[in-house]
PDB file of N, H, CA, C and O in Angstrom:
ATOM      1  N   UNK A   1       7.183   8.052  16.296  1.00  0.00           N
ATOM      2  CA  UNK A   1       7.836   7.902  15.008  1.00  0.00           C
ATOM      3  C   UNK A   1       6.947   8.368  13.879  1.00  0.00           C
ATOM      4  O   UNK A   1       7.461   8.866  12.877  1.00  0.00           O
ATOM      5  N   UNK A   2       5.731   8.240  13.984  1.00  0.00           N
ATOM      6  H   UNK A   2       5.314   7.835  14.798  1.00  0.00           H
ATOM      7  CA  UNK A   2       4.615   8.609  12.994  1.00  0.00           C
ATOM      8  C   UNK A   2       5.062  10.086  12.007  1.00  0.00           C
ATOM      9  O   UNK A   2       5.095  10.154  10.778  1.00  0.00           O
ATOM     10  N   UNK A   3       5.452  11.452  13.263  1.00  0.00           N
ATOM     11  H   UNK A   3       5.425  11.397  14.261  1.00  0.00           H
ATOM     12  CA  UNK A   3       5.650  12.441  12.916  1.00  0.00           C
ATOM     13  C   UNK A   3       6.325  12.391  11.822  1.00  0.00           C
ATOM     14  O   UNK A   3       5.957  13.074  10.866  1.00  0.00           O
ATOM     15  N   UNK A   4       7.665  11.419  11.722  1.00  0.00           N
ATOM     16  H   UNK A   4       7.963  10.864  12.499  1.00  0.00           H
ATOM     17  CA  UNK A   4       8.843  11.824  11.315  1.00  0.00           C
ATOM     18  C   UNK A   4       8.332  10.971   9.732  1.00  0.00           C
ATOM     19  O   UNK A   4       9.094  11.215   8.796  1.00  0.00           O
ATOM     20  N   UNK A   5       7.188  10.067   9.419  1.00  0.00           N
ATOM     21  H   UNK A   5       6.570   9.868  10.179  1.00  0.00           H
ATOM     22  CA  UNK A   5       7.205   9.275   8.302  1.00  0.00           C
ATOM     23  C   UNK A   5       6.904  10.359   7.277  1.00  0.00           C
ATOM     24  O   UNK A   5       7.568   9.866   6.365  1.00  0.00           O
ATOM     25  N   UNK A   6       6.395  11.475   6.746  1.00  0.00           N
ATOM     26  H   UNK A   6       5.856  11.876   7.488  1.00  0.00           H
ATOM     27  CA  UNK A   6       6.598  12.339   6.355  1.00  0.00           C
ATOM     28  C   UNK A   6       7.999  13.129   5.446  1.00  0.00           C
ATOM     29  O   UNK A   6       8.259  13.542   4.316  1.00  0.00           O
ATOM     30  N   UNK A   7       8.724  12.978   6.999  1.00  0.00           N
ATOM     31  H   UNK A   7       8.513  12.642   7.917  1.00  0.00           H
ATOM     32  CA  UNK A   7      10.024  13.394   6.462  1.00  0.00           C
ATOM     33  C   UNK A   7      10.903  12.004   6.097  1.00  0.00           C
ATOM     34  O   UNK A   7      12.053  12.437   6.160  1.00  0.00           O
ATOM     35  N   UNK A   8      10.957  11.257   5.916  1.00  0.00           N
ATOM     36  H   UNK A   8      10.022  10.905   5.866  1.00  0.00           H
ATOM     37  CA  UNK A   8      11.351   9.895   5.464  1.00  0.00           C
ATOM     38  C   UNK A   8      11.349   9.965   3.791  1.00  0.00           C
ATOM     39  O   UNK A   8      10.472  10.152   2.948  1.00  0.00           O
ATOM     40  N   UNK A   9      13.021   9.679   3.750  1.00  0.00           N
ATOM     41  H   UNK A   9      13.733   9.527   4.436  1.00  0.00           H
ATOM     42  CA  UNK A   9      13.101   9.224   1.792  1.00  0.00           C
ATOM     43  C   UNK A   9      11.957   8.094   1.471  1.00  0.00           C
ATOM     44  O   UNK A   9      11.278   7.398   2.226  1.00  0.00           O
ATOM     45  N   UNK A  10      12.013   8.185   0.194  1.00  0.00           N
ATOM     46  H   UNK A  10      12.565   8.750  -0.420  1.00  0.00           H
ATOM     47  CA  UNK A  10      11.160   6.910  -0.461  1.00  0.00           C
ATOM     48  C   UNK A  10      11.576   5.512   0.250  1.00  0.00           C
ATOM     49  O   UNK A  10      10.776   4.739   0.777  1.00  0.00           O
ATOM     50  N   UNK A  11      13.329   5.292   0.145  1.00  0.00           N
ATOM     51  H   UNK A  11      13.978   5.920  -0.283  1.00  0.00           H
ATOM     52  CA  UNK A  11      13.294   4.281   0.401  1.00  0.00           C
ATOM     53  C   UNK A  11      13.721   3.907   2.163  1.00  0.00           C
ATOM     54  O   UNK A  11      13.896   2.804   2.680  1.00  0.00           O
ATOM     55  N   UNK A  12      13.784   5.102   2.699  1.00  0.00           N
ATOM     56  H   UNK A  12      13.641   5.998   2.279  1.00  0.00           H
ATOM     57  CA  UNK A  12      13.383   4.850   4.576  1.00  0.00           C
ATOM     58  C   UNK A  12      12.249   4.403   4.594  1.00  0.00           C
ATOM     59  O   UNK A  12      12.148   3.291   5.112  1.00  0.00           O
ATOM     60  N   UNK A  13      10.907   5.082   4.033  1.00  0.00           N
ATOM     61  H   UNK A  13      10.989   5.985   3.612  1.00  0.00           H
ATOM     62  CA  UNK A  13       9.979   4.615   4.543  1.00  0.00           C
ATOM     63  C   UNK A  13       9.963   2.796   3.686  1.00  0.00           C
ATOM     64  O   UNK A  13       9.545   1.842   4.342  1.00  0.00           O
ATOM     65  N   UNK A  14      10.332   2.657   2.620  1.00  0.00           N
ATOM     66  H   UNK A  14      10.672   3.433   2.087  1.00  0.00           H
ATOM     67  CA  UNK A  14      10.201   0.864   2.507  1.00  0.00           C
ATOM     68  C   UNK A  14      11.076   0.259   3.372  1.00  0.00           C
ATOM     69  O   UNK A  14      10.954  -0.965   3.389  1.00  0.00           O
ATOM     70  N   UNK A  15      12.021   0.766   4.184  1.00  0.00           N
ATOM     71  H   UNK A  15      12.120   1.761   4.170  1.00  0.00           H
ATOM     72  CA  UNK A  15      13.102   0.191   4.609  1.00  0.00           C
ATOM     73  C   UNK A  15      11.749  -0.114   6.332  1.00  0.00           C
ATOM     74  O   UNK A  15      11.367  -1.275   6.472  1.00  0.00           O
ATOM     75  N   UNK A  16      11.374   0.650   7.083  1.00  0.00           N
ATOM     76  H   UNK A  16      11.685   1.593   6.969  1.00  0.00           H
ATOM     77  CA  UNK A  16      10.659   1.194   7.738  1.00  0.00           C
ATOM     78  C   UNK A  16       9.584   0.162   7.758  1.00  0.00           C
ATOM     79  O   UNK A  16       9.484  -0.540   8.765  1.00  0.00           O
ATOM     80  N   UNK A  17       8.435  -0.075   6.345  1.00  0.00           N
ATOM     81  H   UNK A  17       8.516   0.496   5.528  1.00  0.00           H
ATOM     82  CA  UNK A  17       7.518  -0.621   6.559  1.00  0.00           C
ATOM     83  C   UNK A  17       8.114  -2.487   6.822  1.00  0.00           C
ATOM     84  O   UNK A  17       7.545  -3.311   7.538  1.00  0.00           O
ATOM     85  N   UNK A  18       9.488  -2.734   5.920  1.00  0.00           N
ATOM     86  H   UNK A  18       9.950  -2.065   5.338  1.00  0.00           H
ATOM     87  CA  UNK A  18       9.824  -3.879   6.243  1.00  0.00           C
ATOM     88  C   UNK A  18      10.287  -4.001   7.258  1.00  0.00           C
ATOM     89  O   UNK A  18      10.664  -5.170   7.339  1.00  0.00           O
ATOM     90  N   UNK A  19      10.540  -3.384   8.290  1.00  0.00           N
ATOM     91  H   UNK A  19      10.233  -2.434   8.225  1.00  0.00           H
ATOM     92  CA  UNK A  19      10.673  -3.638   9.595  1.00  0.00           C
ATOM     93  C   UNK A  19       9.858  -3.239  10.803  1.00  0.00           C
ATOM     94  O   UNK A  19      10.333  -3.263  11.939  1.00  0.00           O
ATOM     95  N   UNK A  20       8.971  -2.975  10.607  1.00  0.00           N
ATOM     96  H   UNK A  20       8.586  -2.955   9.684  1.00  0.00           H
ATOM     97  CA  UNK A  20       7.401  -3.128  11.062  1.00  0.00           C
ATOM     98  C   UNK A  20       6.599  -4.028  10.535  1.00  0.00           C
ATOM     99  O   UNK A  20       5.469  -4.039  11.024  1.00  0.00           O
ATOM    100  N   UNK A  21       6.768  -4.623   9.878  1.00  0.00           N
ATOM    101  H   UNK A  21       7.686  -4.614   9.481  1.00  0.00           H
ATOM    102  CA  UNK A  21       5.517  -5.337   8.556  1.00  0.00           C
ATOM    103  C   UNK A  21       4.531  -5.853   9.946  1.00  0.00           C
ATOM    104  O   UNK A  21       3.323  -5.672   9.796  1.00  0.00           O
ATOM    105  N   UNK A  22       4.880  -6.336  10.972  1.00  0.00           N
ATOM    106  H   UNK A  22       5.862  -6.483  11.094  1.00  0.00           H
ATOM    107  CA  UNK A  22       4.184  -7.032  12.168  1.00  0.00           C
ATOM    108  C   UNK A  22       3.524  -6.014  13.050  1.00  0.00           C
ATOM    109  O   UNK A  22       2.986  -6.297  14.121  1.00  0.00           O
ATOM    110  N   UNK A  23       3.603  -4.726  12.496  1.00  0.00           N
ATOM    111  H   UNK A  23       4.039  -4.496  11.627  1.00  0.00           H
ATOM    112  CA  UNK A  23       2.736  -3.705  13.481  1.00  0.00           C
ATOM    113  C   UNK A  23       2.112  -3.285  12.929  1.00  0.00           C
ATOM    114  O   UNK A  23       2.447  -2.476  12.063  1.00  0.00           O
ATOM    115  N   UNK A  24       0.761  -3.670  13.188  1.00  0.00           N
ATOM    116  H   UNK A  24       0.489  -4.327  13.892  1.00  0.00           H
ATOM    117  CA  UNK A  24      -0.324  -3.302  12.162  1.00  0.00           C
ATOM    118  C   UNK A  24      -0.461  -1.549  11.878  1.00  0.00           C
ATOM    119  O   UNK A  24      -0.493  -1.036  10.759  1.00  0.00           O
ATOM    120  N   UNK A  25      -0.543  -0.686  13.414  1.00  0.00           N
ATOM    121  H   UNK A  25      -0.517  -1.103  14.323  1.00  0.00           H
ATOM    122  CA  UNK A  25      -0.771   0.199  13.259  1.00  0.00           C
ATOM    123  C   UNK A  25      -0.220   0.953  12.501  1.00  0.00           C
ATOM    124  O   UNK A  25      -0.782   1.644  11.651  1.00  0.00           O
ATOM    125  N   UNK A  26       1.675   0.867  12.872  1.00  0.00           N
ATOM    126  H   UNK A  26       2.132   0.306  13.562  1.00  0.00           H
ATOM    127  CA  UNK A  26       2.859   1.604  12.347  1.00  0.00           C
ATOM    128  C   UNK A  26       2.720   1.251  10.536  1.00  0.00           C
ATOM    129  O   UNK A  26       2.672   1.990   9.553  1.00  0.00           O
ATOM    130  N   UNK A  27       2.698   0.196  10.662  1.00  0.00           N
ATOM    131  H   UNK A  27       2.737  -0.404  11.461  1.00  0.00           H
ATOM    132  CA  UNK A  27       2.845  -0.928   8.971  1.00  0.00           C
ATOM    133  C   UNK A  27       1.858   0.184   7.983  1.00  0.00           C
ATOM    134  O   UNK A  27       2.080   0.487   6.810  1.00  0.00           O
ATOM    135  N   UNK A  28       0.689   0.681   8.885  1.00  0.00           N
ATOM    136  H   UNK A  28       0.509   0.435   9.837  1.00  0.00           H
ATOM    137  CA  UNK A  28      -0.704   1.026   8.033  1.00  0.00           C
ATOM    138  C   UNK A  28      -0.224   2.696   8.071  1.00  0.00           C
ATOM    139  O   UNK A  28      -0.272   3.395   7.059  1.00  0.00           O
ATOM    140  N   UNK A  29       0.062   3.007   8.891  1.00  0.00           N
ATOM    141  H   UNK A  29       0.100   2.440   9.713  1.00  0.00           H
ATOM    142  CA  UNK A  29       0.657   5.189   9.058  1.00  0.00           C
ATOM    143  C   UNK A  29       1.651   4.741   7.642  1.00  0.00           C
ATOM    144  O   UNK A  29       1.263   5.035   6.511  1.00  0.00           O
ATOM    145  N   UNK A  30       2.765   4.112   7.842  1.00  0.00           N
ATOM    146  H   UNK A  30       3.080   3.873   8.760  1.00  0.00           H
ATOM    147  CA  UNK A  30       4.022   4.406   6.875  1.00  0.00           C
ATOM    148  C   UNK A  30       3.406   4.258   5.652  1.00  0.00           C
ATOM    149  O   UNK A  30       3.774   5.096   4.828  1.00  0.00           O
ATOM    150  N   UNK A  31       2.254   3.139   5.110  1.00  0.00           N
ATOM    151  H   UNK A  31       1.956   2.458   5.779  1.00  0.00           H
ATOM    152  CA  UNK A  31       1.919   2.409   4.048  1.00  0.00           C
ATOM    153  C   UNK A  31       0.948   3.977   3.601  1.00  0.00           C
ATOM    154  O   UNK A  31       1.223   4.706   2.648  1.00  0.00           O
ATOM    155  N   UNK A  32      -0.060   4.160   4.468  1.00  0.00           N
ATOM    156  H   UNK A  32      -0.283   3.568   5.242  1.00  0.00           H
ATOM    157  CA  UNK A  32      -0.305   5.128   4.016  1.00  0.00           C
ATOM    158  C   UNK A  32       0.500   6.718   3.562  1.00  0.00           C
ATOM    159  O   UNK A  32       0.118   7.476   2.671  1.00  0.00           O
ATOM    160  N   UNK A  33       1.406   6.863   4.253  1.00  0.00           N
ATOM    161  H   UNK A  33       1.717   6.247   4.977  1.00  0.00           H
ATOM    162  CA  UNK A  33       2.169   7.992   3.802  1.00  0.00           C
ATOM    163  C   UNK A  33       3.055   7.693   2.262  1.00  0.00           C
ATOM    164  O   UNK A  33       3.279   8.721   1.623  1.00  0.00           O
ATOM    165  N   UNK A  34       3.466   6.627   1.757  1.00  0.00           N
ATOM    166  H   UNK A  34       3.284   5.792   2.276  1.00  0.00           H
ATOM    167  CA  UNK A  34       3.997   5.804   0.851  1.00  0.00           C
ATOM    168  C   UNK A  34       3.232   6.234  -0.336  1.00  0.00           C
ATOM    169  O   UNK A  34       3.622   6.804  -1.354  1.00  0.00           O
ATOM    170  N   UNK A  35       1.382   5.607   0.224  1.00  0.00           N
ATOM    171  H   UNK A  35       1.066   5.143   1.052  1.00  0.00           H
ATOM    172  CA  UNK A  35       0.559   5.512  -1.152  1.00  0.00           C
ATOM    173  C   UNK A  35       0.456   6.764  -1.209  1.00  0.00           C
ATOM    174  O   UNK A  35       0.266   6.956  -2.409  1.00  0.00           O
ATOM    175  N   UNK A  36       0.456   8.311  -0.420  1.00  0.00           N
ATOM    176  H   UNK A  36       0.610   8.155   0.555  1.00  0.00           H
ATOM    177  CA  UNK A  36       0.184   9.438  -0.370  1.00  0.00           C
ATOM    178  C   UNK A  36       1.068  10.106  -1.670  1.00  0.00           C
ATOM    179  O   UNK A  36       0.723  11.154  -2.217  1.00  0.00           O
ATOM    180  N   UNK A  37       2.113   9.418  -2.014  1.00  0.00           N
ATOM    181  H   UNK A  37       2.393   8.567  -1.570  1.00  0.00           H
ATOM    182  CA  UNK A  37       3.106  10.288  -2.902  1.00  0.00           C
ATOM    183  C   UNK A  37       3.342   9.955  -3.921  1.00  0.00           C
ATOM    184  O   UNK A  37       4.294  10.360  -4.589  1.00  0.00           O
ATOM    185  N   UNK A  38       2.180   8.804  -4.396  1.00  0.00           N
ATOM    186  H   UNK A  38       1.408   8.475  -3.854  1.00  0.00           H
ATOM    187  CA  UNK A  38       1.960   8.592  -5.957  1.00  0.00           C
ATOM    188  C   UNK A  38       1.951   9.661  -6.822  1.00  0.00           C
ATOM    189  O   UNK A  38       1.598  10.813  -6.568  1.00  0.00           O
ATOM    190  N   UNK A  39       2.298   9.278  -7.704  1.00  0.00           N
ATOM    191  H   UNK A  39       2.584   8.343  -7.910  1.00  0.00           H
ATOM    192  CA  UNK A  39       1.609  10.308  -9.159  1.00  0.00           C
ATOM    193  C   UNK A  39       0.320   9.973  -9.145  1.00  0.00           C
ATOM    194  O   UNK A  39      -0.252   8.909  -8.906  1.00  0.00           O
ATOM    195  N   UNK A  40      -0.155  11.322  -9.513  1.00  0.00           N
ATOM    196  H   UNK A  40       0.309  12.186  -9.707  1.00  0.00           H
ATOM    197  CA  UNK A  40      -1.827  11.741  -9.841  1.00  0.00           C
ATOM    198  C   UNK A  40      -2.167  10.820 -10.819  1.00  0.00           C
ATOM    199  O   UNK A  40      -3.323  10.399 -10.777  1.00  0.00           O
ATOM    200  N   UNK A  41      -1.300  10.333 -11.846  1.00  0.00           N
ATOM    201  H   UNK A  41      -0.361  10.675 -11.880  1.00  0.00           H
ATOM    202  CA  UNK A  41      -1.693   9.400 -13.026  1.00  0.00           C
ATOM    203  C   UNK A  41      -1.379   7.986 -12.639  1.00  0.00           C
ATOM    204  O   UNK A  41      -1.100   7.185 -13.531  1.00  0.00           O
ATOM    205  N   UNK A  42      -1.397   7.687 -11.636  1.00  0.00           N
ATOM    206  H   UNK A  42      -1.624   8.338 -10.911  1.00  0.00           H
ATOM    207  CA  UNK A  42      -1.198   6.266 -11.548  1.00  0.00           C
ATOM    208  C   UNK A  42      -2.678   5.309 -11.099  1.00  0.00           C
ATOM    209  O   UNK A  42      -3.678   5.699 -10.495  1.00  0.00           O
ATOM    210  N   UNK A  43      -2.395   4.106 -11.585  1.00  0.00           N
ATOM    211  H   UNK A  43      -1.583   3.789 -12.075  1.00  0.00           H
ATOM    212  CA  UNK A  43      -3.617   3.347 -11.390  1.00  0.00           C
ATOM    213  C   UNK A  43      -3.846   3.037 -10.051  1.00  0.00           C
ATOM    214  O   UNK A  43      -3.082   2.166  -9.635  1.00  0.00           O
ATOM    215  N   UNK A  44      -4.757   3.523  -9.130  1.00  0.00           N
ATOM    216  H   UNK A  44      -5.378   4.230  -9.468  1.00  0.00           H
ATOM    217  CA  UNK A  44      -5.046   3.025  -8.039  1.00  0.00           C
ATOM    218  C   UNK A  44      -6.306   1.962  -7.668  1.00  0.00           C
ATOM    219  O   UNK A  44      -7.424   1.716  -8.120  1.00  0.00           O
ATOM    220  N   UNK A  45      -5.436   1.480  -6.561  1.00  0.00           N
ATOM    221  H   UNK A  45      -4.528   1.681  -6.194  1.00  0.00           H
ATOM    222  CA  UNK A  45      -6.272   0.489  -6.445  1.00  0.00           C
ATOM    223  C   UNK A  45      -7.298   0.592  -4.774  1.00  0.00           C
ATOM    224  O   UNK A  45      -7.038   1.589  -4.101  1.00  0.00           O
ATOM    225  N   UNK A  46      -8.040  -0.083  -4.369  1.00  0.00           N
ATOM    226  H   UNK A  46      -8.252  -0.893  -4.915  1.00  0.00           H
ATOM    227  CA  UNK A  46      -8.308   0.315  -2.948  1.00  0.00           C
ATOM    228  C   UNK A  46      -7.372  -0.266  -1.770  1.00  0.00           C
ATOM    229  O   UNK A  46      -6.597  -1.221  -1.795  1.00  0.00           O
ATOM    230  N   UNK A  47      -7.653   0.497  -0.883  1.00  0.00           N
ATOM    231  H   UNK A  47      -8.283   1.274  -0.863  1.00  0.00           H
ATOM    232  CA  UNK A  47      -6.315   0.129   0.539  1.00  0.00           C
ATOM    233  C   UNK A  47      -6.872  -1.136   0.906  1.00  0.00           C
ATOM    234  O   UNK A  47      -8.020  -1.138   1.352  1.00  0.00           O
ATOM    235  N   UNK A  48      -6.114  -2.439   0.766  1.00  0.00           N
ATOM    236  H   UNK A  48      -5.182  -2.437   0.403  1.00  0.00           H
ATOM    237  CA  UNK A  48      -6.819  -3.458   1.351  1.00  0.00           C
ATOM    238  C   UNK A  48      -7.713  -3.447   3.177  1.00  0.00           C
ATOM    239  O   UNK A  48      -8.795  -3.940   3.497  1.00  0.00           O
ATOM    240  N   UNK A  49      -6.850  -2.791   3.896  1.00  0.00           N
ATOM    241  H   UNK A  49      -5.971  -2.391   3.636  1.00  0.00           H
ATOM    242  CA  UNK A  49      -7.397  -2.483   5.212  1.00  0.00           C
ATOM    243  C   UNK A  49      -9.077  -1.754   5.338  1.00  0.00           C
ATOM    244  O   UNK A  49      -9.836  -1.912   6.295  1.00  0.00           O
ATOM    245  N   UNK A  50      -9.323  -1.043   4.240  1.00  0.00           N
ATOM    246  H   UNK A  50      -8.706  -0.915   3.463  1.00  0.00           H
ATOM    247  CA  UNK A  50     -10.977  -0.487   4.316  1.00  0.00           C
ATOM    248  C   UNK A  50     -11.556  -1.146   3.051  1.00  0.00           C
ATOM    249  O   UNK A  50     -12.140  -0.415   2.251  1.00  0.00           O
ATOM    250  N   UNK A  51     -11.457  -2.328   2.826  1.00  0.00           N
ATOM    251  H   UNK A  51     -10.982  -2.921   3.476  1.00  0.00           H
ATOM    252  CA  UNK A  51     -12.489  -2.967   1.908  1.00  0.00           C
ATOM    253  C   UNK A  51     -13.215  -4.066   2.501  1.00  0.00           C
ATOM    254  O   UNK A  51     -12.420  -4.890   2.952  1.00  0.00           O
ATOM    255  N   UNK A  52     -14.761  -4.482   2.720  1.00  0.00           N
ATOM    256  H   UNK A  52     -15.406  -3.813   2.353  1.00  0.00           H
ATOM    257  CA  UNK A  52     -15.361  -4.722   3.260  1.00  0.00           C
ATOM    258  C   UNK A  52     -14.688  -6.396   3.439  1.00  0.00           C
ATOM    259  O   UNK A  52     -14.442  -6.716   4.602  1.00  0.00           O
ATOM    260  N   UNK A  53     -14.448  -7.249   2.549  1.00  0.00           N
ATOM    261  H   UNK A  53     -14.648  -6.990   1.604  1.00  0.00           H
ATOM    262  CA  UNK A  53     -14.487  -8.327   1.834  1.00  0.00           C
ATOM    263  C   UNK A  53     -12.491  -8.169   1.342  1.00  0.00           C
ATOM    264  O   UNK A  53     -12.287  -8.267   0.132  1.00  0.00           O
ATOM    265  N   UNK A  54     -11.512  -7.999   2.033  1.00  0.00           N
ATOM    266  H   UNK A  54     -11.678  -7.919   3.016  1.00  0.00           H
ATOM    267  CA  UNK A  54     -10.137  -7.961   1.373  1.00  0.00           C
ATOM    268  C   UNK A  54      -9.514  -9.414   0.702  1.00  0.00           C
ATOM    269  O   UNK A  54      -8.721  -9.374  -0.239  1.00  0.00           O
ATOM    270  N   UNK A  55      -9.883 -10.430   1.185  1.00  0.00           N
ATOM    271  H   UNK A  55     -10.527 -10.462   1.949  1.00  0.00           H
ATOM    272  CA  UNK A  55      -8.915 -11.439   0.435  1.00  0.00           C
ATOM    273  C   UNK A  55     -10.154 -11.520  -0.965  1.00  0.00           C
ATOM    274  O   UNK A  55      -9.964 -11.224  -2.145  1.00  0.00           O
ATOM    275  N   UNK A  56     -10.888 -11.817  -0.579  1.00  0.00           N
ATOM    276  H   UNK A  56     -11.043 -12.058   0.379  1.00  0.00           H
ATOM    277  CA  UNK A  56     -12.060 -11.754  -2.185  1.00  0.00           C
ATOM    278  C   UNK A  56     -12.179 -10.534  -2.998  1.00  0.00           C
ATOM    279  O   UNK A  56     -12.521 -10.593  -4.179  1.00  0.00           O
ATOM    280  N   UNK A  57     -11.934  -9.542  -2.459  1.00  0.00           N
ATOM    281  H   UNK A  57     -11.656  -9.494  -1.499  1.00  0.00           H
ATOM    282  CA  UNK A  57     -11.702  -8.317  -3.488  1.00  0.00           C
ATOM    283  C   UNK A  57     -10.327  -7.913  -4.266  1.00  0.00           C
ATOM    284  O   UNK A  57     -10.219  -7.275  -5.313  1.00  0.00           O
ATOM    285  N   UNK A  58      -9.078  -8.604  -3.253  1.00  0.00           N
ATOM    286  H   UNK A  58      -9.166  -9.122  -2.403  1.00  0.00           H
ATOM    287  CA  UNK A  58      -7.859  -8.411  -3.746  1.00  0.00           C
ATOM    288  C   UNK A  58      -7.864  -8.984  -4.628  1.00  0.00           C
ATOM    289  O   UNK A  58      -7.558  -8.367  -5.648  1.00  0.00           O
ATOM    290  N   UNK A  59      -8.200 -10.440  -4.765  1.00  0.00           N
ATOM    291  H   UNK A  59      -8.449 -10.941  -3.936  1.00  0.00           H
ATOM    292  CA  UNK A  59      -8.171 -11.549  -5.481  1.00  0.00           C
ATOM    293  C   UNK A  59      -8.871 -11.645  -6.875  1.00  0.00           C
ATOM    294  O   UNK A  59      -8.292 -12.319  -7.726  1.00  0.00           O
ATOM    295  N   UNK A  60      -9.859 -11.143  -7.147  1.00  0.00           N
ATOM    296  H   UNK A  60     -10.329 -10.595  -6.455  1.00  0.00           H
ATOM    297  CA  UNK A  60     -10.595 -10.186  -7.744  1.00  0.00           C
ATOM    298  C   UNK A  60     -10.150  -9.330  -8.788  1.00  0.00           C
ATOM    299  O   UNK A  60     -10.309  -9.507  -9.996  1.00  0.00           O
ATOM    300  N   UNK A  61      -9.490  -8.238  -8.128  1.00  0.00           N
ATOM    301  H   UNK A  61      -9.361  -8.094  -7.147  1.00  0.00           H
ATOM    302  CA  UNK A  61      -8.486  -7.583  -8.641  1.00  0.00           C
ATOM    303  C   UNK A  61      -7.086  -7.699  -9.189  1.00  0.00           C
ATOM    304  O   UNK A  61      -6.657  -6.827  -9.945  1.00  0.00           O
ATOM    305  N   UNK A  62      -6.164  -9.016  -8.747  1.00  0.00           N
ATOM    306  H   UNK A  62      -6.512  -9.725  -8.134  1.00  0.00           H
ATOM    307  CA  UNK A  62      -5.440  -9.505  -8.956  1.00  0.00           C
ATOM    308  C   UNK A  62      -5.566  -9.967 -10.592  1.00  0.00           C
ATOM    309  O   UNK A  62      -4.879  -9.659 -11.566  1.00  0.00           O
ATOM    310  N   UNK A  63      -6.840 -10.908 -10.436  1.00  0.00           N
ATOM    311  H   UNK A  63      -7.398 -11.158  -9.644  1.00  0.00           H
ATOM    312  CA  UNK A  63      -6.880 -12.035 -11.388  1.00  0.00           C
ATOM    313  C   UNK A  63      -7.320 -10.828 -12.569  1.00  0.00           C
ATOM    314  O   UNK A  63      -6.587 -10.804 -13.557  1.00  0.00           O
ATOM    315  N   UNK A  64      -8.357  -9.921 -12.537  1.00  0.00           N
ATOM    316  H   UNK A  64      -8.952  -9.940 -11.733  1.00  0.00           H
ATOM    317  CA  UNK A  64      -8.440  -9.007 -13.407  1.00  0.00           C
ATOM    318  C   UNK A  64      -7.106  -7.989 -14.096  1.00  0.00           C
ATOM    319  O   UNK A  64      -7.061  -7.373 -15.161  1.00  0.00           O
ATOM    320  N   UNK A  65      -6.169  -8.118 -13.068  1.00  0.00           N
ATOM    321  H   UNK A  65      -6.205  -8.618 -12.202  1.00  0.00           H
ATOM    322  CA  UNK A  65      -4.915  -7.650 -13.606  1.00  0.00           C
ATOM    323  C   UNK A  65      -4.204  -8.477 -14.727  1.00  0.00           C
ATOM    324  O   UNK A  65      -3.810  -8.148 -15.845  1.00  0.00           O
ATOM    325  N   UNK A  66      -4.167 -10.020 -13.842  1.00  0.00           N
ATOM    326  H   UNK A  66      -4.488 -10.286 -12.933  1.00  0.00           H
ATOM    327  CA  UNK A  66      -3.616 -11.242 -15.039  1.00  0.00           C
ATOM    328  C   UNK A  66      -3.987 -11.095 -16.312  1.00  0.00           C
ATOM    329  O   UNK A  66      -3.205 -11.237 -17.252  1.00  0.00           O
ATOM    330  N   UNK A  67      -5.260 -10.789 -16.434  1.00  0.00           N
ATOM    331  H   UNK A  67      -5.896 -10.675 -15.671  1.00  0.00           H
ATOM    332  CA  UNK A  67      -6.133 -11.150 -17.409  1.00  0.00           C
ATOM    333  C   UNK A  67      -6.251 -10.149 -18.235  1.00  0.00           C
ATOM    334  O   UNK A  67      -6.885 -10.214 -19.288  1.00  0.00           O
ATOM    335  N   UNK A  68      -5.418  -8.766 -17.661  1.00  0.00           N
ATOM    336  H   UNK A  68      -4.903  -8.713 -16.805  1.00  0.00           H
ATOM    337  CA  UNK A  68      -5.183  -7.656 -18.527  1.00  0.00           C
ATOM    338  C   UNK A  68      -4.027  -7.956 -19.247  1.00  0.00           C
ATOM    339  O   UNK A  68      -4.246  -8.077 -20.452  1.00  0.00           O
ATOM    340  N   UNK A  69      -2.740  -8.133 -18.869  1.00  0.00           N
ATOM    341  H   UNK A  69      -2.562  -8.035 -17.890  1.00  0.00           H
ATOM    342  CA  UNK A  69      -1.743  -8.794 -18.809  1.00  0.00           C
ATOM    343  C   UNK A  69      -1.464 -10.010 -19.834  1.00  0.00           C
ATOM    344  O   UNK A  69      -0.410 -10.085 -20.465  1.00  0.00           O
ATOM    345  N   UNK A  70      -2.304 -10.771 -19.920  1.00  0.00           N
ATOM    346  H   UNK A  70      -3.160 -10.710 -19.407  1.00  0.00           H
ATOM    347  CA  UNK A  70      -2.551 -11.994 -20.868  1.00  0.00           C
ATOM    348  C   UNK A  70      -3.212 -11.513 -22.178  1.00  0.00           C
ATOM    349  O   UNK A  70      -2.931 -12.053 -23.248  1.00  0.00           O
ATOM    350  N   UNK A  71      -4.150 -10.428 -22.081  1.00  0.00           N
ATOM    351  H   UNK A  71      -4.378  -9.990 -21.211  1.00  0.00           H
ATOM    352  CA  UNK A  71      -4.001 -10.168 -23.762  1.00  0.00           C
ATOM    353  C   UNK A  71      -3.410  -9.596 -24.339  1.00  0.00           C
ATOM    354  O   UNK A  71      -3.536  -9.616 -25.564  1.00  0.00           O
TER     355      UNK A  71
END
């Protein structure tokens, strides 16, 4: 199925990752092909799967969002 995430609308592949969400491997190919088709101007953030430390860095990042948000 990997091949075909590529050729997948925007919303096959969300349709796709919510029905995988429990396969790590598949969940992580679709998620990555997803984040692949951002706009160049959008704020990125890191892939939780390659950050050394993910619930303390998300969290991190989260609360720094709030806190953008709140002023």
């Amino acid at each position: 199925m990997s091949e075909n995430l590529h050729q997948m609308t925007h919303a096959e592949l969300k349709q796709y990752l919510s029905q995988h969400r429990n396969e790590e491997e598949a969940f992580r190919e679709a998620l990555q092909v997803l984040i692949s088709r951002r706009n160049s101007e959008t704020v990125r953030y890191p892939y939780p799967f390659d950050l050394a430390n993910p619930e303390r860095e998300i969290t991190a990042i989260l609360k720094a969002k709030i806190n953008l948000t709140d002023s």
